[in-house]
N, CA, C and O atoms as a GROMACS GRO file, in nm:
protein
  344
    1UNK      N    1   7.114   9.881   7.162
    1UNK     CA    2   6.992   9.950   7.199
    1UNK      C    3   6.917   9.870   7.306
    1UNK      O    4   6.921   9.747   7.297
    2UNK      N    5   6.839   9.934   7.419
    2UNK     CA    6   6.774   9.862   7.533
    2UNK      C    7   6.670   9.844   7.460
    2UNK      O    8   6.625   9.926   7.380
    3UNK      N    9   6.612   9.695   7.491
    3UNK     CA   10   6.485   9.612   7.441
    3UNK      C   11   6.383   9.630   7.547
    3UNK      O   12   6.278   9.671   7.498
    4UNK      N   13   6.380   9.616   7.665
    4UNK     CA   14   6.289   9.675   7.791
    4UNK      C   15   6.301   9.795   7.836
    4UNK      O   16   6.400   9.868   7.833
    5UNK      N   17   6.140   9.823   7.900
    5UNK     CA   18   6.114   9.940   7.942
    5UNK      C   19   6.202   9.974   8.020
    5UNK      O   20   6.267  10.074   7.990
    6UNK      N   21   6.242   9.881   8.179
    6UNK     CA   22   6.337   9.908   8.257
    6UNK      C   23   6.457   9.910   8.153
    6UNK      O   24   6.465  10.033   8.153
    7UNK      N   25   6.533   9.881   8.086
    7UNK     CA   26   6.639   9.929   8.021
    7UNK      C   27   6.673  10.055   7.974
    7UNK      O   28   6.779  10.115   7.991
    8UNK      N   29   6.557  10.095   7.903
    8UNK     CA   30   6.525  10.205   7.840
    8UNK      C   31   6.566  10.316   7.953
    8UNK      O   32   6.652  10.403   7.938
    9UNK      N   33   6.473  10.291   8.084
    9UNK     CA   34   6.522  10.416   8.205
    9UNK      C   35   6.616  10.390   8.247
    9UNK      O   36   6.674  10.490   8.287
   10UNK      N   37   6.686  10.272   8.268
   10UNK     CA   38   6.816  10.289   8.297
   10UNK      C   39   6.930  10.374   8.215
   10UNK      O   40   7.013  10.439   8.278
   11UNK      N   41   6.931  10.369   8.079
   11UNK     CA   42   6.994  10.428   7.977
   11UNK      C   43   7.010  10.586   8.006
   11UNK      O   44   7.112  10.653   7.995
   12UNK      N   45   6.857  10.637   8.054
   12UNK     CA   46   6.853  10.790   8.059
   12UNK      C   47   6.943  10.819   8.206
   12UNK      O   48   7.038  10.895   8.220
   13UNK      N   49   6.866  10.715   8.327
   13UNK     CA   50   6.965  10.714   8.483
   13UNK      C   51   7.095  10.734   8.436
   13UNK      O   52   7.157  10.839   8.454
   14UNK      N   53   7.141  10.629   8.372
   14UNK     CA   54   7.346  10.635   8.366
   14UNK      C   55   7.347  10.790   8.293
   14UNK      O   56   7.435  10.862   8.340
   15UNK      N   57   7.270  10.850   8.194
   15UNK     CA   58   7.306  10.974   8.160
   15UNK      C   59   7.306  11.058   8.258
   15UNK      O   60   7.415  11.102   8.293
   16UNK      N   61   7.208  11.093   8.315
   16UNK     CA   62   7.208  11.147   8.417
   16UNK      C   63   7.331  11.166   8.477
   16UNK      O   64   7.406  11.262   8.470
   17UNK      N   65   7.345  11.031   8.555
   17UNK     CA   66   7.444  10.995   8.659
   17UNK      C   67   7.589  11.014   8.601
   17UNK      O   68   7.674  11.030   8.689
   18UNK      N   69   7.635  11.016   8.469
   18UNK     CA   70   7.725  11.054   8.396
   18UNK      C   71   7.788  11.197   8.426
   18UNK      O   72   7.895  11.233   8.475
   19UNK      N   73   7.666  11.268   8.374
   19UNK     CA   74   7.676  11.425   8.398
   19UNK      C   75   7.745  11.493   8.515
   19UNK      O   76   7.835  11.574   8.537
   20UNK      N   77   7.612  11.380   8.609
   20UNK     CA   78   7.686  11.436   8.796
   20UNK      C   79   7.797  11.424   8.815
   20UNK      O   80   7.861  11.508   8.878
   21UNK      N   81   7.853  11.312   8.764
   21UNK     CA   82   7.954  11.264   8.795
   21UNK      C   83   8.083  11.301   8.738
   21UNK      O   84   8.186  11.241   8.769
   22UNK      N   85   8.079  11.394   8.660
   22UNK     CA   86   8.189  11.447   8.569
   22UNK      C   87   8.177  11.619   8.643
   22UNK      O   88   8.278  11.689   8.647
   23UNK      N   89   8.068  11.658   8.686
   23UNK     CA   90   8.122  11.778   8.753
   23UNK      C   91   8.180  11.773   8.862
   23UNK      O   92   8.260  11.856   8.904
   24UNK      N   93   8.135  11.649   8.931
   24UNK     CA   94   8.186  11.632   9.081
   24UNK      C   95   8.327  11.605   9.052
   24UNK      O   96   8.400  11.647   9.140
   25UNK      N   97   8.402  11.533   8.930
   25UNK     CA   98   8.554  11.529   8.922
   25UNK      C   99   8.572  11.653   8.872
   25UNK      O  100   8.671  11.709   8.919
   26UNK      N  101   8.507  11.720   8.788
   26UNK     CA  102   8.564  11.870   8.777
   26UNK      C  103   8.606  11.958   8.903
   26UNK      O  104   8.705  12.030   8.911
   27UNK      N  105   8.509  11.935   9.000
   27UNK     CA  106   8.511  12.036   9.084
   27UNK      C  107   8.652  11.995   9.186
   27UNK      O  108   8.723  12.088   9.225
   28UNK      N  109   8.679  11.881   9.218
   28UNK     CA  110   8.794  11.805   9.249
   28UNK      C  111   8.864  11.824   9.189
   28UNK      O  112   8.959  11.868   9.255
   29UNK      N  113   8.886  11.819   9.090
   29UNK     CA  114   9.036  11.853   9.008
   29UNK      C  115   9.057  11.992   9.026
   29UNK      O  116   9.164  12.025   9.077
   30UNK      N  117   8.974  12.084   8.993
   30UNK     CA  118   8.954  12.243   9.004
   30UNK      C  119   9.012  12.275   9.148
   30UNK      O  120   9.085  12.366   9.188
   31UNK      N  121   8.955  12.174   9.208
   31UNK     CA  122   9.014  12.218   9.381
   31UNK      C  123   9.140  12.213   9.395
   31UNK      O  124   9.195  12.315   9.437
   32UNK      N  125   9.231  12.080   9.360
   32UNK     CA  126   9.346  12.047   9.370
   32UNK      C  127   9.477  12.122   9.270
   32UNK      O  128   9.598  12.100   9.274
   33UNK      N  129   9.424  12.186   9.212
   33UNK     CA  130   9.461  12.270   9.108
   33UNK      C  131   9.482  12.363   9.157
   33UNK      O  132   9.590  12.416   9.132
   34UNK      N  133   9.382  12.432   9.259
   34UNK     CA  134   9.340  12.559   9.322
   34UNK      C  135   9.476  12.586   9.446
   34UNK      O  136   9.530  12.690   9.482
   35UNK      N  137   9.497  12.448   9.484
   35UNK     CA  138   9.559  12.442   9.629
   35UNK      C  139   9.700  12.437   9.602
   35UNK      O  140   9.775  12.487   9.686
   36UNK      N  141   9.741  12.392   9.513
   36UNK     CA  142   9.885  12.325   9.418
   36UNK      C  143   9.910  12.527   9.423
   36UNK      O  144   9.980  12.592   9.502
   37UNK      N  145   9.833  12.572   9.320
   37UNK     CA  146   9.858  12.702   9.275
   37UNK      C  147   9.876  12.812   9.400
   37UNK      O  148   9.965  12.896   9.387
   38UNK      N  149   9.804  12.812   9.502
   38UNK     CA  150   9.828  12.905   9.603
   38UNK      C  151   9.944  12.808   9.671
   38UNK      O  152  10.001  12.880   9.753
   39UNK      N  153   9.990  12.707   9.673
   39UNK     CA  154  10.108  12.668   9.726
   39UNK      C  155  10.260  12.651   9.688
   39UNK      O  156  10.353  12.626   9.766
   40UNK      N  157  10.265  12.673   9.516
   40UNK     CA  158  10.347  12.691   9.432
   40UNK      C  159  10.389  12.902   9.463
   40UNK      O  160  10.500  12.957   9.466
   41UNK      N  161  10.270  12.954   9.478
   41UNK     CA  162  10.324  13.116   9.443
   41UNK      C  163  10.349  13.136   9.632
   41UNK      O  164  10.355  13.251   9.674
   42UNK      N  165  10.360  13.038   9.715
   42UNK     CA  166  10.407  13.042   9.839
   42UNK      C  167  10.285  13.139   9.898
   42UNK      O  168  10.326  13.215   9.985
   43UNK      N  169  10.167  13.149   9.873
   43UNK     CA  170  10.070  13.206   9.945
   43UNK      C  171  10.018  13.169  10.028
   43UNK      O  172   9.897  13.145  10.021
   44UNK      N  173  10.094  13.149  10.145
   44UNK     CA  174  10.018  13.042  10.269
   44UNK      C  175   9.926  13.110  10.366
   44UNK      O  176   9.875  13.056  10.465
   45UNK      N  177   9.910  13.229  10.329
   45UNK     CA  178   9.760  13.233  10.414
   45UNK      C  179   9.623  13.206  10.349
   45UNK      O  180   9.516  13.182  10.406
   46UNK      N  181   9.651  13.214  10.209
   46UNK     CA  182   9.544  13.217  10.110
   46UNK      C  183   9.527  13.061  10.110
   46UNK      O  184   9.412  13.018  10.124
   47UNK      N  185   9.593  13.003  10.101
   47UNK     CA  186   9.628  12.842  10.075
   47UNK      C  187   9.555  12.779  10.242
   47UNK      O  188   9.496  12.672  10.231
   48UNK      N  189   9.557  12.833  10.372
   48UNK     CA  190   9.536  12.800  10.504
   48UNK      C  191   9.371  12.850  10.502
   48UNK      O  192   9.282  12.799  10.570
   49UNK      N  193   9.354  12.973  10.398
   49UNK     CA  194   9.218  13.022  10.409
   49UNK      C  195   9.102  12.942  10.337
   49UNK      O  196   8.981  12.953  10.357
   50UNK      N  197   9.171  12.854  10.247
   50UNK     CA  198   9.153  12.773  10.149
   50UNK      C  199   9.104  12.661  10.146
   50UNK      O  200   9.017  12.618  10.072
   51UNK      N  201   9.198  12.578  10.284
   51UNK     CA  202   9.240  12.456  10.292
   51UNK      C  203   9.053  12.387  10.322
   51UNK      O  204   8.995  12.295  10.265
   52UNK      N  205   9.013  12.467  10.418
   52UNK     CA  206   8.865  12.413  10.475
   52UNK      C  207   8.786  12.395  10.361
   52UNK      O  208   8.726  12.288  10.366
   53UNK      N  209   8.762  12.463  10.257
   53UNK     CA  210   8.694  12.438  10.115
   53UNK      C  211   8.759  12.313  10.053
   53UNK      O  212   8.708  12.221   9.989
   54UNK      N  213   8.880  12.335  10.087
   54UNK     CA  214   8.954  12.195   9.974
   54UNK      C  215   8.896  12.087  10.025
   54UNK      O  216   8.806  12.020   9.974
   55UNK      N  217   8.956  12.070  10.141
   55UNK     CA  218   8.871  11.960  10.225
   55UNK      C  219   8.718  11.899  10.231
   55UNK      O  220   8.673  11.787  10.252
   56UNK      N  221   8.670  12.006  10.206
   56UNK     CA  222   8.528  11.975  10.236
   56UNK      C  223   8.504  11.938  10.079
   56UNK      O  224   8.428  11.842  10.065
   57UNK      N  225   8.540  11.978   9.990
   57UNK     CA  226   8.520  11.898   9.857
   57UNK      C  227   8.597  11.772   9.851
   57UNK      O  228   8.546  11.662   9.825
   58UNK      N  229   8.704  11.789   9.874
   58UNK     CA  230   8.751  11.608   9.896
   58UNK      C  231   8.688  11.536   9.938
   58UNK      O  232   8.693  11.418   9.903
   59UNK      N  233   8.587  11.592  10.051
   59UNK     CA  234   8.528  11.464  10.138
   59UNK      C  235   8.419  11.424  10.032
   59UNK      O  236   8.414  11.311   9.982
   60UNK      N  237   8.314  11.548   9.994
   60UNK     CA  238   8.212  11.491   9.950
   60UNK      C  239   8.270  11.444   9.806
   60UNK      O  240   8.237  11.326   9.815
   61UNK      N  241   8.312  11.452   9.721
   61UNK     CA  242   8.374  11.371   9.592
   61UNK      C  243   8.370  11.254   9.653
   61UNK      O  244   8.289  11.170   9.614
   62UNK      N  245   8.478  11.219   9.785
   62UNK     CA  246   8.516  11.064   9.823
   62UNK      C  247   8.349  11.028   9.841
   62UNK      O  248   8.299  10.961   9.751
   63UNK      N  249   8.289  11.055   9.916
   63UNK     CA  250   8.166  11.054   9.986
   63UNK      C  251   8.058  10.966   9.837
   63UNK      O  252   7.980  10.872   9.820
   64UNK      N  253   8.119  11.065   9.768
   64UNK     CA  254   8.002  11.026   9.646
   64UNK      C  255   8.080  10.902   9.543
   64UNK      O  256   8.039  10.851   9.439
   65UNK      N  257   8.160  10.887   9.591
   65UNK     CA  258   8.290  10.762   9.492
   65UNK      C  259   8.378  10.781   9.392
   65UNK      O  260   8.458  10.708   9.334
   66UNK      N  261   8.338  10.925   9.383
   66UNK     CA  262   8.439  10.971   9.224
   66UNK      C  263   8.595  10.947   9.272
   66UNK      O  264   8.680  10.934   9.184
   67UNK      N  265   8.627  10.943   9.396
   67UNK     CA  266   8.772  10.926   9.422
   67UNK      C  267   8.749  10.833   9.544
   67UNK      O  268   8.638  10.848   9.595
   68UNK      N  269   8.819  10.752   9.594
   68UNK     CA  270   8.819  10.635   9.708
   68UNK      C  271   8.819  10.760   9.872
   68UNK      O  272   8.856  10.875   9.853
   69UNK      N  273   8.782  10.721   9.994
   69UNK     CA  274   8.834  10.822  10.068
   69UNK      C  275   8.978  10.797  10.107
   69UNK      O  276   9.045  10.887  10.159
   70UNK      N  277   9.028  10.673  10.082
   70UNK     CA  278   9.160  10.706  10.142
   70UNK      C  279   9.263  10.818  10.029
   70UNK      O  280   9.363  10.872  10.078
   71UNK      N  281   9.236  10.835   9.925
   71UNK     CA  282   9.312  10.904   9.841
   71UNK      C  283   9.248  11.046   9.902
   71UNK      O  284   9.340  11.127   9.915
   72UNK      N  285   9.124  11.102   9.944
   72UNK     CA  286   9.123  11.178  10.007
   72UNK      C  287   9.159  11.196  10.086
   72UNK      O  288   9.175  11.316  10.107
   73UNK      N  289   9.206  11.096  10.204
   73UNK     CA  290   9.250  11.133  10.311
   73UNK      C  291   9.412  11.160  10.261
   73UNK      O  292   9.462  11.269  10.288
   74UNK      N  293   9.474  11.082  10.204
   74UNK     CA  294   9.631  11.103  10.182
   74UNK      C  295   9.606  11.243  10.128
   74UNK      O  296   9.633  11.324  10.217
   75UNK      N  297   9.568  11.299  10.027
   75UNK     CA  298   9.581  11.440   9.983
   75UNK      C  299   9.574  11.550  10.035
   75UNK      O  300   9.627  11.655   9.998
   76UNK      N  301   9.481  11.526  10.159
   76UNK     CA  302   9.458  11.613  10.248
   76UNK      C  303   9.554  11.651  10.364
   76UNK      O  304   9.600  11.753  10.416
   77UNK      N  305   9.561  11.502  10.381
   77UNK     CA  306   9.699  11.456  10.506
   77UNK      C  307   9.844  11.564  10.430
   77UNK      O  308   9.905  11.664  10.469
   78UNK      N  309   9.848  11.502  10.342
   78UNK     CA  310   9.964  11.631  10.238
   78UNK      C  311   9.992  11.751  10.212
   78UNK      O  312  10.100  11.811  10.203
   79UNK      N  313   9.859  11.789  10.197
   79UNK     CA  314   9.865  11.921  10.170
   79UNK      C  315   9.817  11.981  10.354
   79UNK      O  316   9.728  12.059  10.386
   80UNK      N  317   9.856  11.953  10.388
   80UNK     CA  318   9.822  11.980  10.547
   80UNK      C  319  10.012  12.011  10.569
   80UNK      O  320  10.078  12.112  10.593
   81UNK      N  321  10.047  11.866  10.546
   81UNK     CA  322  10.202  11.888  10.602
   81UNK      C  323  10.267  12.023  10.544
   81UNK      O  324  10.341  12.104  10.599
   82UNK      N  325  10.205  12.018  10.397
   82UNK     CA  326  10.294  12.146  10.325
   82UNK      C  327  10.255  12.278  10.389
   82UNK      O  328  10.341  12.359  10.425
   83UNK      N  329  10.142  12.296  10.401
   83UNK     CA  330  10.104  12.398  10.477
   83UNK      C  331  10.169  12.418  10.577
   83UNK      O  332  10.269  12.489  10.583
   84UNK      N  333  10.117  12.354  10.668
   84UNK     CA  334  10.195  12.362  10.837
   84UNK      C  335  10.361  12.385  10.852
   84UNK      O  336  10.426  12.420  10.951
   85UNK      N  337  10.404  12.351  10.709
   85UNK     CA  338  10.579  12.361  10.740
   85UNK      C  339  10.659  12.451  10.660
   85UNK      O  340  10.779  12.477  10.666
   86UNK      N  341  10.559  12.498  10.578
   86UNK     CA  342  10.628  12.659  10.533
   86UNK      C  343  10.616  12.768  10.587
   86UNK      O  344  10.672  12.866  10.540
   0.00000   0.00000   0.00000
């Protein structure tokens, strides 16, 4: 249990910051899930219509630390090649 006041608000901050931080990997995983699936049923326009949303959540996830950016950048870099070559 926190013994100081500043402890005490820190306790509620990390909740907080907990919360955020578990939708922002939801929404990342949800994405990559999203992109896998329109690229598995070979839907490559849906998957190309797609790709700019995927991206733009990769960045801000990396942006915010839930994932490093270079793992964003490799995933993106990836799912780019798959696209472009089916």
């Amino acid at each position: 249990m926190p013994n100081t006041k500043s402890a005490i608000r820190r306790v509620r901050r990390v909740k907080k910051q907990t919360q955020v931080n578990r939708i922002r990997k939801s929404k990342y995983k949800t994405a990559v899930k999203q992109m896998e699936l329109h690229l598995k049923a070979k839907e490559k326009d849906k998957a190309k219509k797609y790709f700019s949303k995927f991206q733009s959540i990769l960045m801000q996830v990396a942006k915010s630390g839930i994932i490093s950016r270079n793992t964003a950048a490799r995933k993106i870099s990836r799912i780019s090649k798959k696209i472009s070559s089916k």
